[in-house]
N, C-alpha and C positions, 0 to 999 in steps of 0.2 A: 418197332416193327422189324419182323426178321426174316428173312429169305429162309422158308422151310421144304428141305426136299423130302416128298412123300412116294408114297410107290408109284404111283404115275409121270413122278417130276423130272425132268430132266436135268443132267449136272453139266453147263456148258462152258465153251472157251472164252475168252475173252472177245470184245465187241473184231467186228471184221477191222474196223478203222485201223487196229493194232497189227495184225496180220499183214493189212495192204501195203502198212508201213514198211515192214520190214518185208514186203516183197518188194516193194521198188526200191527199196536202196539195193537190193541184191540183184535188180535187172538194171544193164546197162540202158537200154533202151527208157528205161523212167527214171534214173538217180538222176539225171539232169534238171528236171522239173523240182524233185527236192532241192539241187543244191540252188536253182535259181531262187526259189524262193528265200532260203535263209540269205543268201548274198544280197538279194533286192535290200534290205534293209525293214521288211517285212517285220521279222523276227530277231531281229539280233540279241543275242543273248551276254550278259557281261560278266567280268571273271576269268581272268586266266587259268587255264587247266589244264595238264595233259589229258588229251579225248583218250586218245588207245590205252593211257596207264590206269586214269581214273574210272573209264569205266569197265575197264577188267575188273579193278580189286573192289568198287562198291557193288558190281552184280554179283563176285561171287562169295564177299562178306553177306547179302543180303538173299542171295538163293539158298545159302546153306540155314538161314534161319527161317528162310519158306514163307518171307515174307513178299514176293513180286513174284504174279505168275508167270509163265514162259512166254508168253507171247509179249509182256512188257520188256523183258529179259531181249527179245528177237527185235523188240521197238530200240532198246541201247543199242545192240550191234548194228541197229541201220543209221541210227544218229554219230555213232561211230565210221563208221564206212561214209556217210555222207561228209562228215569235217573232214577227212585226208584235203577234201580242196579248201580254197581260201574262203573259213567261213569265220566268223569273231567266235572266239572261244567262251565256254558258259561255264557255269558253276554248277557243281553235280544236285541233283533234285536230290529230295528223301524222300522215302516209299513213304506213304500214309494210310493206314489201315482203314478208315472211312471217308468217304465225299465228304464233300461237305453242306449237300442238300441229303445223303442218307435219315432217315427217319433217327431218333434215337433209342440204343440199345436198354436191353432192360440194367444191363451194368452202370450205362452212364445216368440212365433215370435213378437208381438206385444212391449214385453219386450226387446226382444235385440233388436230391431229397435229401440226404444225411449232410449236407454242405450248410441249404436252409436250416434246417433247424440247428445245430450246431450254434448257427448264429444269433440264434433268438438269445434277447436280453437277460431273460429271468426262465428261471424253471415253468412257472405259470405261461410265459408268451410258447414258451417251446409245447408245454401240454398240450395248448388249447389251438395248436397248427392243424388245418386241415389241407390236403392236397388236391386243387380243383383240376389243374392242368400239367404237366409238365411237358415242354414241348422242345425242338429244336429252335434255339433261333436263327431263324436264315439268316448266312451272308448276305452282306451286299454284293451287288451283279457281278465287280466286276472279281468277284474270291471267285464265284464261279467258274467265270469266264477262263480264269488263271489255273485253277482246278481242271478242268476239259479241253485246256491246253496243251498241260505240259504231266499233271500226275494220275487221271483218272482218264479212259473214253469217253470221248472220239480222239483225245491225242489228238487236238486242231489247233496246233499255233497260231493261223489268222484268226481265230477268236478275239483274240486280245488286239487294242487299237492297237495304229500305227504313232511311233512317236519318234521325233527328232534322235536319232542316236541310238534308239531301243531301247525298250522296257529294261529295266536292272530285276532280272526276278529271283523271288527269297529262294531260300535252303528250303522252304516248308510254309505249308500254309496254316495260317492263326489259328490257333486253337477253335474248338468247337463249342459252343453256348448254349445252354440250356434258359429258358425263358421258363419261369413257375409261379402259377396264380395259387395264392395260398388265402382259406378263409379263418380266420380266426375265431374260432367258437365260445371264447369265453368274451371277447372284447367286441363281437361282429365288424371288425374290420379284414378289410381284404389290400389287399398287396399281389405287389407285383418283381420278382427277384428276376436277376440276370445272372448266371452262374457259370464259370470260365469252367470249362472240362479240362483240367491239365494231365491228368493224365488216369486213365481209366483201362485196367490191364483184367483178364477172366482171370478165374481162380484157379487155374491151373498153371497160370505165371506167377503164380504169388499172390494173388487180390489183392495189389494194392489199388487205392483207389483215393485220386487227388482232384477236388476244387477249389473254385476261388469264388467267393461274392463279388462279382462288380458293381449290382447297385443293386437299392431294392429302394421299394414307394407303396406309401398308401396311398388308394386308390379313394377317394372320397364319395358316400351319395353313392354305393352301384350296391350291387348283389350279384356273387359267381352264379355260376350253372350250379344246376342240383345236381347230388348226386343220387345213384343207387342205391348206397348205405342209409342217406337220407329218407328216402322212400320207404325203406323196409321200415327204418324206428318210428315213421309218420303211421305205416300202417296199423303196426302195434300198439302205438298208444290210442288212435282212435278207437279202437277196439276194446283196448281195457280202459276208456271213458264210459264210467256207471252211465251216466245223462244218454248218452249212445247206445247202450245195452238194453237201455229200458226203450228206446224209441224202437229200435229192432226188433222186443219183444211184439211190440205193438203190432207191427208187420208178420206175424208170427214166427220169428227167427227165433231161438232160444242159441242154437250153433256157429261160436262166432267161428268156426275154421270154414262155413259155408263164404263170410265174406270176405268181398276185394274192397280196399281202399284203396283206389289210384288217385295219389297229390298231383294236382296241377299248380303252377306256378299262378300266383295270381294277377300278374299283369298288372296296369295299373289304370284304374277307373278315379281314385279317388286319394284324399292326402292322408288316409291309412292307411293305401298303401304303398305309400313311401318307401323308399331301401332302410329306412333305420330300424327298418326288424326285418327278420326272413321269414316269408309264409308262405301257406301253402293251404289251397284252399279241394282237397278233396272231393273225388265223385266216388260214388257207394253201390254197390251192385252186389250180385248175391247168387252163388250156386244153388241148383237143385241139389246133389249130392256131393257128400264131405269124401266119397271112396274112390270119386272120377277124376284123376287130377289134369284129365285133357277136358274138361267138360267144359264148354262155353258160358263164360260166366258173366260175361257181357250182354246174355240177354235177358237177365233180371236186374235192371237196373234200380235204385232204391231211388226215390226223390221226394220232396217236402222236409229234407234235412238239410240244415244248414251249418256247416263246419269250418275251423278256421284254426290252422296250425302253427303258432311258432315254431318255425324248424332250429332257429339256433335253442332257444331254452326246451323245444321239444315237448312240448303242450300244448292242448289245447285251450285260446283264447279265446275263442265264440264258439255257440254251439246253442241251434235253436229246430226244435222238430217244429217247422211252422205248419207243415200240411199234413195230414195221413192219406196218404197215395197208396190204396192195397200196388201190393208187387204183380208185375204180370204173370198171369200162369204159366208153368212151363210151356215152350215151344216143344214141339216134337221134332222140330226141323233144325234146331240151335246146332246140334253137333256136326264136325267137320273132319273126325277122325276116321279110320276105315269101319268097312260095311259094316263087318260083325262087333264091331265095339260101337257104334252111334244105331245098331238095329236096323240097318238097311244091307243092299248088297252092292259091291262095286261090279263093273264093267270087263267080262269075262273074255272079250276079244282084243284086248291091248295086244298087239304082238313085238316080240324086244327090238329095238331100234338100237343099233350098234354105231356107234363111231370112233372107228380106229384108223390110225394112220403108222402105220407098221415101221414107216424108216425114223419116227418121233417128228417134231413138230417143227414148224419154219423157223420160227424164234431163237432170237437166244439168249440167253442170262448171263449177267456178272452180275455179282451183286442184286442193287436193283437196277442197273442198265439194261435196257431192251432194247433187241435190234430184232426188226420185219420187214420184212420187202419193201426198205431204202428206208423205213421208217425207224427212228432211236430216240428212246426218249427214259428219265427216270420215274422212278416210283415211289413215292412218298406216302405217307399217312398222317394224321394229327386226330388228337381225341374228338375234335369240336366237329371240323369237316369231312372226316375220314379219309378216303383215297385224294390223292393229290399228284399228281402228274406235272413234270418239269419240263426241260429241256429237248421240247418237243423240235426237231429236224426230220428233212427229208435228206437222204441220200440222191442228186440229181444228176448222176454223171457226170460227164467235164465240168458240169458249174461247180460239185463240190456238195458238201451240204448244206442246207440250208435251210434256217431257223424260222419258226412258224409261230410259236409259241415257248413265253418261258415260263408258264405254271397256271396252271389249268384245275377248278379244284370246283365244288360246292357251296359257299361258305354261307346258307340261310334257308330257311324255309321258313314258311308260318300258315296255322291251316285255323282259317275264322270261321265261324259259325252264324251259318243267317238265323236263328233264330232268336226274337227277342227276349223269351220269357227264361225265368233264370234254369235252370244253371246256363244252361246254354248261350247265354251271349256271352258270358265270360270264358269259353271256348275258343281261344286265338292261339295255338302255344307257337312258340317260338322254339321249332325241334332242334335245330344247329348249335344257337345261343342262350337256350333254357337247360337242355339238358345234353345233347351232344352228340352227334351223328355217329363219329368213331367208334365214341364208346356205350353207346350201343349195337355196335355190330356183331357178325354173327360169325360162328364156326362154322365153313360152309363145309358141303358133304358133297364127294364124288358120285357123281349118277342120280342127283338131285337137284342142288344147284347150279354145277354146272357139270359140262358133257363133254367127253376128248382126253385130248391128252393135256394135263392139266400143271399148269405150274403155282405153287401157293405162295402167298407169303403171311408171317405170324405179326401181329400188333402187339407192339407190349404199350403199358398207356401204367400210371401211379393211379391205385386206388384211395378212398377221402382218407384214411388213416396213416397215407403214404408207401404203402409197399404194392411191389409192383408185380403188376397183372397181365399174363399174356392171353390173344386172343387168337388160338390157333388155325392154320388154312383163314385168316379173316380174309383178303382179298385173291382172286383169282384172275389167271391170265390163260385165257386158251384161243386159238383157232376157231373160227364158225366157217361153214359152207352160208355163201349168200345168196347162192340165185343167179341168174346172167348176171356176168361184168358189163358184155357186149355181145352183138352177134348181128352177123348181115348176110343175108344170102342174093349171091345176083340171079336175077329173074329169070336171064336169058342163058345161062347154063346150069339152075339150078345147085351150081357150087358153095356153101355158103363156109363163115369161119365164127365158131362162137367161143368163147370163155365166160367161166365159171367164175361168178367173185368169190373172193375169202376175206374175211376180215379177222382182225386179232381185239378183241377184245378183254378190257379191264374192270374191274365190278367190282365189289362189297354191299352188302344187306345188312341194312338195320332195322329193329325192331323198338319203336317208339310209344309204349302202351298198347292200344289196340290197333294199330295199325305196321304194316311194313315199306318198306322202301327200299328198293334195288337199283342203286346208281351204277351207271356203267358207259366207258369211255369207249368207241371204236373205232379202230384204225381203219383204214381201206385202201382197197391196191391204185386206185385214181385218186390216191391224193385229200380224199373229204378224211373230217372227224364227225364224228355224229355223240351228239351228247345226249343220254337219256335216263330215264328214272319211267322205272315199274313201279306201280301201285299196290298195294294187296292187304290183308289184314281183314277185319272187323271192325264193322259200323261201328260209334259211339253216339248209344241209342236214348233216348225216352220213353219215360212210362206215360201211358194216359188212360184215364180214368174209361168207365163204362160208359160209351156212346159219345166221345170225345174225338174229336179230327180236329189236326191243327192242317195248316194251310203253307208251313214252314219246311214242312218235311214230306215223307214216306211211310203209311202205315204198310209194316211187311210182317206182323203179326199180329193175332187178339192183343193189345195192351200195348203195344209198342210202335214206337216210329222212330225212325231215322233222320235226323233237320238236316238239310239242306248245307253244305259249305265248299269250301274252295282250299284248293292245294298250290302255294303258291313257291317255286324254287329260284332260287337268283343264284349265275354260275356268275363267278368272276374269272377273266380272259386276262392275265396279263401279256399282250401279244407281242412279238419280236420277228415282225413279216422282214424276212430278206435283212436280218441285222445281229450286229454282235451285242452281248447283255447290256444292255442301259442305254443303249444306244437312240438317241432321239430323233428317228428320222421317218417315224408313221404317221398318218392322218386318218381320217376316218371321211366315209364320202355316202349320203344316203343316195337309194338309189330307187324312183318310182315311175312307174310304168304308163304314160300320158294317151290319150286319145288325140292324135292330129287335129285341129280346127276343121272343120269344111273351108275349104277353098280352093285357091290355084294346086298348092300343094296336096290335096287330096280330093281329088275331082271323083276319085271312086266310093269316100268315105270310109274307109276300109285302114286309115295310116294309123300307127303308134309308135311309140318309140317311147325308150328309157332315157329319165332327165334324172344327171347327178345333181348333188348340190352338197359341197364341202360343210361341214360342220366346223366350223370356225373358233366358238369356245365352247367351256362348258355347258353354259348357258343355253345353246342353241343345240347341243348334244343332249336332251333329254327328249325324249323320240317313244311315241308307237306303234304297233304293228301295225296296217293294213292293209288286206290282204285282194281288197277291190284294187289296190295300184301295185299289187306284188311288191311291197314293199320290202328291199332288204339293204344291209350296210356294208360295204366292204370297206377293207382294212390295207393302206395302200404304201409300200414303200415309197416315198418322195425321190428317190436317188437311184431305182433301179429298175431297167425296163425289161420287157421280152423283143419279142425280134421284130415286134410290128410296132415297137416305139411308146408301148404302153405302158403304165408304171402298173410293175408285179404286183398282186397283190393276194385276200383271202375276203372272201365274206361271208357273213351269217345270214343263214334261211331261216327264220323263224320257221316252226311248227303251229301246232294250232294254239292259241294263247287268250289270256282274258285281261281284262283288268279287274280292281276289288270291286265286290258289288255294295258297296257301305257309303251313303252321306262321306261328306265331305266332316261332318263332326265325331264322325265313329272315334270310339275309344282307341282301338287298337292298330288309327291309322297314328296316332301321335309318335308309337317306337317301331310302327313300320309305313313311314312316309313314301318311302322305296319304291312300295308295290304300286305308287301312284302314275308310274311308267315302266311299258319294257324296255326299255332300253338307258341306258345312262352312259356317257364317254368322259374317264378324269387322266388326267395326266397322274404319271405313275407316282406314290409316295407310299413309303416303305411303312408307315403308321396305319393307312387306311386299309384296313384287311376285310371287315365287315360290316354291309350295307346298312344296319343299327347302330353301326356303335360296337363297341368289344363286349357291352355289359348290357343288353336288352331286358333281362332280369330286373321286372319291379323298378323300370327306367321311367322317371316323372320327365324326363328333358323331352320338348317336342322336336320331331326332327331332326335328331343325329344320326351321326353319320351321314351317308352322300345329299342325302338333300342340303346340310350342314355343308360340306365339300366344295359342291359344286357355286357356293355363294361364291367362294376366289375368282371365278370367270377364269380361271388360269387359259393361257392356250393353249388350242389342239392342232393348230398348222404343219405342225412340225415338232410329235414329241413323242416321251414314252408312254403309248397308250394302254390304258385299262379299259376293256370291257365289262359291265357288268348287266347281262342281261339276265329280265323275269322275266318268268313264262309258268300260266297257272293250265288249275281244270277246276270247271265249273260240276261239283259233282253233284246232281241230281237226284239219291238214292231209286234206287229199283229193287226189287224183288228179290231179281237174277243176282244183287248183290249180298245176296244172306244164303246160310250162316258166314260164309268167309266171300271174299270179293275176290272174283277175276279179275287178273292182271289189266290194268291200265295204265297205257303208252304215253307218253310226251316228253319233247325234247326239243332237237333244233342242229341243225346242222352247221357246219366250217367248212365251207368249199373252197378250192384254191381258183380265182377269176383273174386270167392272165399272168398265172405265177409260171406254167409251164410253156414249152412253148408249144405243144399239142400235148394230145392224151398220152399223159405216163402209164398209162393201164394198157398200152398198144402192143409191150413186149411181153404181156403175163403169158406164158408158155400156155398154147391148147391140153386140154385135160387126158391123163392117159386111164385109159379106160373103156369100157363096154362104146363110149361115145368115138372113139379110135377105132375099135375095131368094127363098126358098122360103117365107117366112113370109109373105107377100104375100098377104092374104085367110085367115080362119080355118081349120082344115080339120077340123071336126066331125067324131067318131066317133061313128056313127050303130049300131054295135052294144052288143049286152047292157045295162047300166043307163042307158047313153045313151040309147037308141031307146026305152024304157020312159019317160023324162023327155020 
């Protein structure tokens, strides 16, 4: 993923954190608070050095090669000016051209894909590589914490614990690592490589480009995610399948470029299908015309064929026309494209809705560092999850910043289908871990998908044959207007004071066969995050026969219906309330909303109150929503209060939410056990990333991942906690949902509950504007209790 500047984008300075720095070492009035800090014994740093000599000759060795921007450059001369007093002398850092949570570049993907193969045994292992994933592997916490300490922003020495004598910190922090899931197409096995990035320089230093294998493993018994490439060769050959050309015929197709083959992964119902082959079991639909290439092709669905695709040998193994289902006739209403090309007309009174902000946007960029109104956080991506958000802090005045979250990301979805007759109950995909959120994302478009002043960034991800692939503007970062923040007028002089909320919001769109999905992170000036997922796309429909109603679905045309299913997303929260990375000092506390007994205590009947109740282990951490007792969680620093003596904290508001509607024997609860609650609390382990398993793909195991997890009972009194909340929609089809589906909401909010010590949204400046100049002089309502006062 790359930080790409477009004509909208803005090119900005380094994070404020770096500036403030070197403003207080240059004001008397605050270098004292610096040098207290390093003398506490805080930060002390080891190494003898000249401060004044050494960091002259390494800023100005390293500004002449343009590798430290100025405002780091402004960060040395305050750390300079701050040692003149008695502080232990350090060892000069080295500038480092990446974080080390940045996404990785298309250079170094290019690097550990030629490193892997390289290393394969025989000609044959090296041919038969495919490249399912290449990804960053995260550091652990505390590389981070050492990284946003001393070489990257926020430039926060108390990050890093406190230790007897201080931390001894290196020249440089450890190289960067590349994690790559490779499938092996002639042997069907899959592997797992760790690839040392040592040194990865652009073509115009020379391209050199150096790795190292650390390790690699067969991965036994799974199946990667499909690819795209895969898809395409699946479609092709079903299609030049005589047995398939002739069933087509029957339906009277004669033109195979009218149909779609779209492969579904086939899950696992039975011991065929097992991981010791890779399949793919196809749904068949069929366009009216071969010359429309927007034409909706999803509403001729083909059905009474039954197909079954080795994807590694790439043939078909089964293949039986059990029914003849004529095809539905066309719709007249399927198309979705404008008036004059679907033969209707669009809506002549839109008028242009601008949104411009003329001085450019509140934000700022480094890299992928973002700083918002007190809010800093990174930006990440991976093929599987897509956006992935770090090092979430607030900005909170004298206390300093202070950390909310250390990585915030998607990592599942799975969408079942209530109907029982086939194809359709083998309809569960697993979008995240079958095929791949990131990498199906989208190039998003100015003045479409999003609105403003817009800042982008590009995805590079390896495609199956290994060379790599960018996805341009894939995520976006812009400003929204929200609506009141606040607003209170007093009665009795009719004076009131309102503000305007704004939030800054994070997004990427993918497109998963027939349907879409738009995730999107949002900041807010009081301190919430709100996490949500837009729905959109096209039904994935059936045919039925003449004078045919099923009882499963939606008929929304002559021959066709919609069945019935559920949308179901699990966010995982690695949270870091009030704490440095790793730091094991949170609990989790439910929290439900009780009706008073009748009695002495409530003589009016009218009492309630909220009753906590610690979540003590895993165990007891497996929780759902309900929404009769306002049921929500917060997330509680143990060690750190606000001013009323209450321990800081954050919690989650569910949104509207379901559980699966499936027996307890459903097939496709065996590799998604998960969805059997919303909520789940594990103590943090750098293995357990998602709620299946890494390998959901044609997974025979029952119950991996967190159901599997949560068996340790580990404890939660006091630790590093994970969140991983589900939260579905029960979708109904309608009518109003053809040909393409209006957007559908659902999410879930992160409020801060006793983190601040009143409303941070109290200083948002009144808006200047038309609402300014009408406010010009009071305007007393001199009726009813007014005029009486």
């Amino acid at each position: 993923m790359a930080s790409a500047s477009k004509e909208a984008t803005i090119c900005c300075q380094s994070g404020a954190s770096t500036t403030d720095l070197a403003a207080k070492a240059s004001s008397s009035s605050s270098s004292p608070s610096l040098r207290r800090e390093a003398a506490s014994g805080e930060v002390p740093l080891a190494v003898e050095w000249d401060v004044n000599k050494d960091i002259g000759e390494e800023k100005r060795k390293r500004n002449s090669e343009g590798r430290i921007p100025s405002a780091v450059l402004s960060s040395m001369d305050a750390i300079a000016e701050a040692s003149k007093v008695a502080v232990p002398a350090i060892q000069m850092l080295r500038a480092h051209p990446r974080h080390p949570l940045d996404p990785l570049s298309a250079a170094e993907i290019a690097v550990a894909v030629s490193t892997v193969r390289a290393a394969g045994a025989t000609p044959e292992v090296r041919d038969g590589m495919r490249f399912i994933e290449v990804v960053l592997k995260e550091p652990d916490k505390h590389v981070v914490a050492l990284a946003d300490a001393y070489f990257f922003p926020p430039f926060q020495p108390s990050l890093l614990p406190k230790t007897k004598g201080g931390p001894v910190i290196p020249r440089q922090l450890p190289p960067r690592q590349a994690r790559i899931i490779v499938y092996n197409k002639r042997s069907n096995e899959t592997s797992v490589w760790i690839v040392e990035l040592l040194e990865v320089h652009a073509a115009a230093r020379g391209g050199h480009h150096r790795g190292k294998v650390i390790s690699s493993k067969v991965i036994e018994d799974v199946q990667p995610p499909m690819d795209a490439i895969e898809y395409a060769d699946c479609e092709s050959v079903v299609k030049d399948y005589p047995p398939f050309k002739e069933a087509m015929k029957k339906r009277g197709i004669d033109d195979m470029d009218l149909v779609m083959v779209d492969p579904w992964c086939v899950g696992y119902y039975k011991e065929e299908d097992a991981p010791s082959r890779r399949l793919a079991r196809p749904l068949i639909f069929c366009r009216t015309e071969s010359d429309c290439p927007m034409e909706n092709g999803y509403a001729r669905p083909v059905e009474g064929i039954h197909v079954l695709v080795d994807m590694q040998k790439m043939e078909v193994v089964e293949f039986e026309d059990q029914k003849l289902i004529p095809l539905p006739p066309p719709d007249p209403l399927r198309n979705y494209t404008a008036g004059e090309t679907r033969g209707g007309a669009d809506r002549s009174d839109v008028k242009p809705l601008q949104i411009i902000q003329p001085e450019g946007p509140s934000f700022r960029v480094n890299g992928y560092h973002v700083e918002w109104q007190k809010w800093n956080f990174r930006i990440g991506f991976t093929p599987r999850e897509g956006l992935v958000i770090y090092s979430i802090a607030y900005d909170d005045g004298s206390r300093g910043r202070r950390s909310v979250a250390h990585r915030l990301s998607f990592v599942e979805m799975v969408v079942p289908y209530g109907d029982p007759n086939g194809p359709h109950y083998r309809k569960n995909a697993f979008d995240a871990g079958e095929d791949g959120l990131g990498k199906n994302a989208h190039s998003l478009k100015k003045g479409c998908d999003c609105l403003g002043y817009i800042k982008y960034f590009d995805a590079h991800f390896t495609n199956f044959t290994g060379g790599v692939e960018t996805i341009e503007n894939c995520v976006c970062l812009h400003e929204e207007d929200h609506g009141i923040l606040w607003k209170h007028q007093d009665w009795r002089t009719g004076l009131a004071e309102v503000r305007r909320s704004r939030r800054l919001t994070v997004s990427f769109i993918c497109t998963v066969a027939n349907y879409e999905y738009g995730f999107f992170w949002h900041f807010y000036q009081d301190g919430k995050i709100e996490a949500e997922v837009k729905l959109t796309g096209i039904l994935s429909l059936g045919a039925l026969q003449h004078g045919e109603s099923r009882k499963y679905g939606t008929m929304i045309a002559p021959g066709l219906y919609a069945p019935v299913h559920q949308h179901f997303f699990v966010a995982r929260m690695d949270m870091a309330v009030d704490c440095k990375p790793g730091e094991p000092v949170n609990q989790v506390v439910e929290v439900n909303v009780k009706v008073e007994e009748p009695g002495p205590n409530n003589i009016h009947s009218n009492a309630f109150f909220a009753e906590e109740e610690l979540l003590r282990t895993e165990s007891e951490a497996q929780r759902d929503c309900n929404p009769l007792s306002a049921r929500h969680w917060i997330v509680r620093n143990t060690r750190t209060v606000n001013r009323t003596g209450q321990l800081t904290g954050y919690k989650l508001v569910p949104g509207s939410n379901c559980l699966p509607l499936a027996g307890s024997e459903a097939k496709f609860l065996r590799r998604a056990a998960f969805l059997q609650h919303n909520l789940w609390v594990t103590q943090y382990h750098k293995d357990e990333q998602y709620p299946g398993g890494e390998f959901p793909n044609q997974n025979p195991r029952v119950g991996e991942g967190l159901p599997t997890w949560v068996k340790q009972n580990r404890n939660l009194e006091e630790a590093d906690i994970v969140l991983w909340y589900v939260f579905g929609i029960t979708h109904v089809p309608r009518l109003e949902d053809w040909p393409v589906m209006p957007v559908e909401r659902i999410g879930f909010m992160l409020s801060p509950h006793g983190f601040f010590n009143c409303s941070p949204a109290v200083d948002v400046p009144p808006s200047i504007g038309e609402c300014e100049k009408e406010s010009v002089g009071p305007k007393i309502n001199q009726t009813g209790i007014l005029s009486k006062l």
